[in-house]
C-alpha positions in Angstrom: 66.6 -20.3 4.1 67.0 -18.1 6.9 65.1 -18.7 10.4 62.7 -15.9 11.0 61.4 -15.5 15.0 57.9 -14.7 15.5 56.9 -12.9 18.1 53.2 -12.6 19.3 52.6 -10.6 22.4 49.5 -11.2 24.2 47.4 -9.7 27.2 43.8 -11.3 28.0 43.2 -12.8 24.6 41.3 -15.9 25.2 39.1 -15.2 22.4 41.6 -14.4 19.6 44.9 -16.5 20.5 44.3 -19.6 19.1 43.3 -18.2 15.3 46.7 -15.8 15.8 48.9 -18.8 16.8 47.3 -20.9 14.1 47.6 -18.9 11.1 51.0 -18.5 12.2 51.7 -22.4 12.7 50.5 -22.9 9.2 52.3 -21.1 7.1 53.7 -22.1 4.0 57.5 -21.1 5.0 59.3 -23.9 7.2 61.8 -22.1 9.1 60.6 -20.2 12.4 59.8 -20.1 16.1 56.9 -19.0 17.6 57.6 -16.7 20.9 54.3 -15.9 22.5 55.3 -13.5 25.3 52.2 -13.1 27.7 51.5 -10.0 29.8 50.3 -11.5 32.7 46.8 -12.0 31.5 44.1 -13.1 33.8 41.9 -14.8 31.9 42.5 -18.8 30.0 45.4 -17.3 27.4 48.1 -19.3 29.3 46.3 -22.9 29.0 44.8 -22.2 25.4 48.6 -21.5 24.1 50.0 -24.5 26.5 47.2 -26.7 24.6 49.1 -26.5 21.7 52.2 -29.2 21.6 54.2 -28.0 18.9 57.9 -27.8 19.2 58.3 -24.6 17.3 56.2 -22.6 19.9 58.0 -20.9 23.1 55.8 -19.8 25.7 56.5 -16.9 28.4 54.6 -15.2 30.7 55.1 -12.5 32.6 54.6 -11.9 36.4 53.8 -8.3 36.1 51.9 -6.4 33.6 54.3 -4.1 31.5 52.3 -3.3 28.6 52.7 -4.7 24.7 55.9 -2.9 24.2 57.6 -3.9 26.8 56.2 -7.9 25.9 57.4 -7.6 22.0 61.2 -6.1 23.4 61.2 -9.4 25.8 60.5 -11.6 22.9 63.0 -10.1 20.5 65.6 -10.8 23.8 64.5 -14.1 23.0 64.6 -14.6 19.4 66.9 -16.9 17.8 66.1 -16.5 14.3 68.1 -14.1 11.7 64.7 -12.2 11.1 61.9 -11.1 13.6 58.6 -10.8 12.8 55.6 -9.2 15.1 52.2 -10.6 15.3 49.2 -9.2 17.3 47.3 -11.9 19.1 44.4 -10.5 17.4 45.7 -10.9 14.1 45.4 -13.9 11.3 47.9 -14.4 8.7 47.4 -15.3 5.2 49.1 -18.9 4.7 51.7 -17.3 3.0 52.4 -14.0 4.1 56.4 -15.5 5.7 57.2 -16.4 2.2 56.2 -13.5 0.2 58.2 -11.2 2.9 60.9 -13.2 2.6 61.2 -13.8 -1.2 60.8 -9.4 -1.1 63.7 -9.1 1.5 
C-alpha cells in the first residue's frame, strides 16, 4: 500500500474544519498524513485542529496570508507520501473515497 499525503488548506474555517479533518481521519484506507496548512486565519481554526491529538495530523500555520494556492503548494513541500491528495476545509469525504482512488490508480 502506498502512503498518500493529504493536504487541507484552510483560512478562517472555524465552522467547517473539524467535519473536513474528520471525514478525512476516518477513512477506510490506513496509509496517510494529514497536512493542514493554515493561512493565517484569525478566527479559532488553529485550536479546533490542535484539539485533535492524532499522530497522523501535521499542523502549519502561516504568519502571512498568501492565499489557498500558495497554502496547498506549502503542503505538497511537505508531503511525505507517494500520492497527494487536496481537500477543501469545507469539504466531507465519503469513508471511502482514499480507497476507491487508489484501487482506480
Amino acid at each position: 500500500m502506498k502512503k498518500i499525503s493529504v493536504v487541507i488548506p484552510t483560512y478562517n474555517r472555524e465552522k467547517t474544519i473539524l467535519r473536513a479533518l474528520h471525514s478525512v481521519l476516518d477513512q477506510s484506507y490506513g496509509i496517510y498524513e494529514v497536512i493542514v496548512v493554515d493561512d493565517a486565519s484569525t478566527d479559532g481554526t488553529d485550536k479546533l485542529v490542535e484539539s485533535i491529538k492524532d499522530e497522523r495530523i501535521k499542523y502549519i500555520k502561516l504568519e502571512k496570508n498568501g492565499g489557498p494556492s500558495n497554502a496547498r503548494n506549502r503542503g505538497a513541500q511537505l508531503a511525505t507520501g507517494e500520492w497527494i491528495a487536496f481537500q477543501d476545509s469545507d469539504d466531507c469525504w465519503y469513508r471511502d473515497k482514499l480507497e476507491k482512488q487508489v484501487e482506480h490508480l
